[in-house]
N, C-alpha and C positions, 0 to 999 in steps of 0.2 A: 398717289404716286403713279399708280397706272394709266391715269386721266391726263398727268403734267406729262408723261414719256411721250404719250403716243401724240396728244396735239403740240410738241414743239421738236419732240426727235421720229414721229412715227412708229413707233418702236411698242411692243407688246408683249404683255405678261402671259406666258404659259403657266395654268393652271401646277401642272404636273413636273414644271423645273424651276417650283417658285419655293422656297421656303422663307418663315418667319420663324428666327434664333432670338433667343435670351443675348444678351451681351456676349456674357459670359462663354456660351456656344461657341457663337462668332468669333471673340479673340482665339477662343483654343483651336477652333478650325480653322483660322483661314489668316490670321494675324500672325506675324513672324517675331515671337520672342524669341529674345536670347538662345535658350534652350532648344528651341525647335531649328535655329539658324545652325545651331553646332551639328544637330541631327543630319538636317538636313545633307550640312557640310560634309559630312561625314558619310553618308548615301553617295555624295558627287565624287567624294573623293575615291569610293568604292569601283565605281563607275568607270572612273578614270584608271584605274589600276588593271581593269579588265580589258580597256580599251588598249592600255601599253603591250598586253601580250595577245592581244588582239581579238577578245572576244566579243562581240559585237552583237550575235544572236541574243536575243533576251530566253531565250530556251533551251540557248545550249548548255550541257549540265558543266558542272566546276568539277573537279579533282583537285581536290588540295594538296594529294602528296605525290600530284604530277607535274604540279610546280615547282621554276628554279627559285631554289633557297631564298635569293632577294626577291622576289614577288612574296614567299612565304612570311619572310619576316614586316613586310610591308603589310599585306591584312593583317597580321597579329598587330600591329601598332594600333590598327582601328580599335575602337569603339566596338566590337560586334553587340553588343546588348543595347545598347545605343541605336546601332541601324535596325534590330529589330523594334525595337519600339517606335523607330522613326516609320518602318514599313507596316505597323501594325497599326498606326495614325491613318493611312492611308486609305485605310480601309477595303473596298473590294478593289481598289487600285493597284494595291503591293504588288508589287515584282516576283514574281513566283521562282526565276531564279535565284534574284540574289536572298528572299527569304531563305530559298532549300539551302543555298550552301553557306548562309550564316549557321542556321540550327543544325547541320552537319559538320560545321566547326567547332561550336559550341561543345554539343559531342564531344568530341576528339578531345578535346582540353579539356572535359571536366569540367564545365562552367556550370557550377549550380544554385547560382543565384538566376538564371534563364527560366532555370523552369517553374519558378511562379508567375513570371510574364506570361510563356507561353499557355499555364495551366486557367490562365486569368482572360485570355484572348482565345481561347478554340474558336469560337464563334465566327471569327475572322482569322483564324489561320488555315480553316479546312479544307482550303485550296491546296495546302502543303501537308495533306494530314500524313503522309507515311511518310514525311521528314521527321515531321511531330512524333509519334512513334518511335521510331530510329533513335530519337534525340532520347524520348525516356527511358528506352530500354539500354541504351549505351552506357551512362551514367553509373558512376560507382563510385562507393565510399556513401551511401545512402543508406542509414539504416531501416530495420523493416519496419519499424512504424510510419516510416514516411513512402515505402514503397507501398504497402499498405494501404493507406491514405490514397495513392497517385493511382494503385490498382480500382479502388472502390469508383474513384473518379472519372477512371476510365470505362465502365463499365456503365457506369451508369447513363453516358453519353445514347448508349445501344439506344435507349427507353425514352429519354427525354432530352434532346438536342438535335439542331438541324444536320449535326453530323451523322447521326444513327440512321437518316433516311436512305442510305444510300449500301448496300448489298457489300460493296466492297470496304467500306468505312470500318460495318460491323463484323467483316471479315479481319481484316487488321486489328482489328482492336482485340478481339476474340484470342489470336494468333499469338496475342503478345504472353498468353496465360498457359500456351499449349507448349512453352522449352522448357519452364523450371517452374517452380513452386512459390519465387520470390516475391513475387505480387499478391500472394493470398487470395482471400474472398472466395476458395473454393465453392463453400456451399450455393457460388450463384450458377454458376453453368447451366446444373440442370433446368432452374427454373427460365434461362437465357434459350437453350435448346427447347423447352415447351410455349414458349410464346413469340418464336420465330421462327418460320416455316421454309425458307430460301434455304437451298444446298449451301449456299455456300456457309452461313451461319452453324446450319446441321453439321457441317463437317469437321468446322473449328469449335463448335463447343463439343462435340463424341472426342477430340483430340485432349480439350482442355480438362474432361471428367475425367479421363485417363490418367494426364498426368498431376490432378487432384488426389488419383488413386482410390476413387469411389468404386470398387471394386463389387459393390451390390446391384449399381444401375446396372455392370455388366453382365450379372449372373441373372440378372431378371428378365435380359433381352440376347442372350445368346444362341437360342432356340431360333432366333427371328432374322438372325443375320440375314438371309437371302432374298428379306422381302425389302433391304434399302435397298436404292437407288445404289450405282458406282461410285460415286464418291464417298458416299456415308458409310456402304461396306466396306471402302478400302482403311476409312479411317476409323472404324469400328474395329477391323483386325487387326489395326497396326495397338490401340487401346487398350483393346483388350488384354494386353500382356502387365496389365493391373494387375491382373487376378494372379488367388496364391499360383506358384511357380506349378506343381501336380495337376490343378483344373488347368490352368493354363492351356500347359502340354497335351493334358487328354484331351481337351478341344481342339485345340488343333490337329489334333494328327486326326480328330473324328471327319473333320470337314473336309482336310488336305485335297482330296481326292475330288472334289467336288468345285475349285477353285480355279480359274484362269491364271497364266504362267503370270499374270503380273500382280498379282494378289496373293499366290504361292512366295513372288519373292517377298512382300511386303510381311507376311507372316515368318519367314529367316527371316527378318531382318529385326521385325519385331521381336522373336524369341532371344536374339545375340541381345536387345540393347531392348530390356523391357521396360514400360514405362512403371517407376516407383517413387 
């Protein structure tokens, strides 16, 4: 083939933009079935909707509830699990806007049949990871064995996926463990805080053991407070209000004095609203 291009169209095979597909490949990537034509359809149509009220930037973000009612009811008509799957076809091509404000739709309405698409595709959604995010921690009417399940899932990313490479990734992800208790998997924190070194990890897991309520990690490093770095002490003081209510209080009022005014507030604030 490369011999017949070049001596009768001059034309030549790049090593490096050449691929050989199964059939099979081929139809699914590049062939217009039925299915992928509705998809598609429905990506254009999306497109079009955005163009009517005139958004043109591919990065400019969506508001959905800054839309008039007739544009609102018009994306609701779509497909959105459709256009996700049509944008997750795409691969590193997808459209990072109209992804983020499908899975921020998605959200909103409670779609949870989405999040085994999206749980099935990280690998190519990680461009949109804190939509991703956003989308699971939104979600409600979920009960805890499958938040559970989505916790372990998420967590496990830190360790083994090309999402956990990235400081801010495991930041997010870490983040999602540090408001409530809903996602489970306590016991992994600590082990998450000893085999990642980055502040910003350190910060979200001393948050997430907190609000786990491992209230021993903190009696076994409270002597130490002043040798973290800024962030880690501020999120170690704010944590620290695990412990029983009496240690608590006697530690703090031990150290008060020793504290910058913004780590002073962070310990009121901690004491009004302790993590339990």
């Amino acid at each position: 083939m490369a011999n017949v291009l070049f001596e009768i169209h001059g034309l030549t095979l790049q090593q490096n933009k050449t691929h050989i597909l199964p059939v099979a490949d081929f139809i699914e990537r590049y062939l217009e079935t039925g299915s992928k034509k509705e998809k598609t359809s429905l990506t254009q149509r999306f497109r079009e909707i955005l163009e009517d009220i005139g958004i043109e930037d591919p990065y400019e973000e969506i508001d959905y509830d800054e839309l008039d009612s007739e544009i609102q009811e018009k994306i609701d008509s779509l497909n959105l699990r459709g256009i996700l799957e049509e944008q997750i076809s795409l691969g590193a091509d997808l459209n990072l806007n109209i992804t983020g404000f499908v899975l921020r739709r998605l959200s909103q309405i409670n779609d949870l049949d989405g999040l085994e698409i999206v749980l099935g595709n990280i690998g190519i959604l990680y461009p949109v990871f804190k939509e991703v995010l956003a989308y699971f921690t939104a979600i409600r009417k979920v009960d805890a064995e499958y938040r559970q399940k989505v916790g372990k899932f998420l967590l496990s990313l830190i360790e083994d996926s090309v999402v956990g490479h990235l400081e801010y990734h495991k930041c997010w992800i870490i983040n999602t463990f540090t408001k409530d208790r809903e996602w489970d998997n306590q016991d992994e924190f600590v082990t998450i805080y000893n085999n990642n070194n980055d502040e910003f990890s350190h910060r979200e897991s001393v948050l997430a053991i907190g609000r786990a309520g491992q209230d021993h990690w903190f009696k076994a490093r409270k002597r130490t407070v002043f040798q973290f770095g800024p962030w880690e002490k501020r999120a170690f003081l704010a944590a620290a209000s695990c412990l029983p209510k009496e240690e608590a209080h006697y530690w703090y009022s031990s150290i008060y004095g020793q504290l910058d005014i913004l780590e002073k507030s962070i310990v009121d604030w901690a004491k009004a609203n302790p993590f339990a």
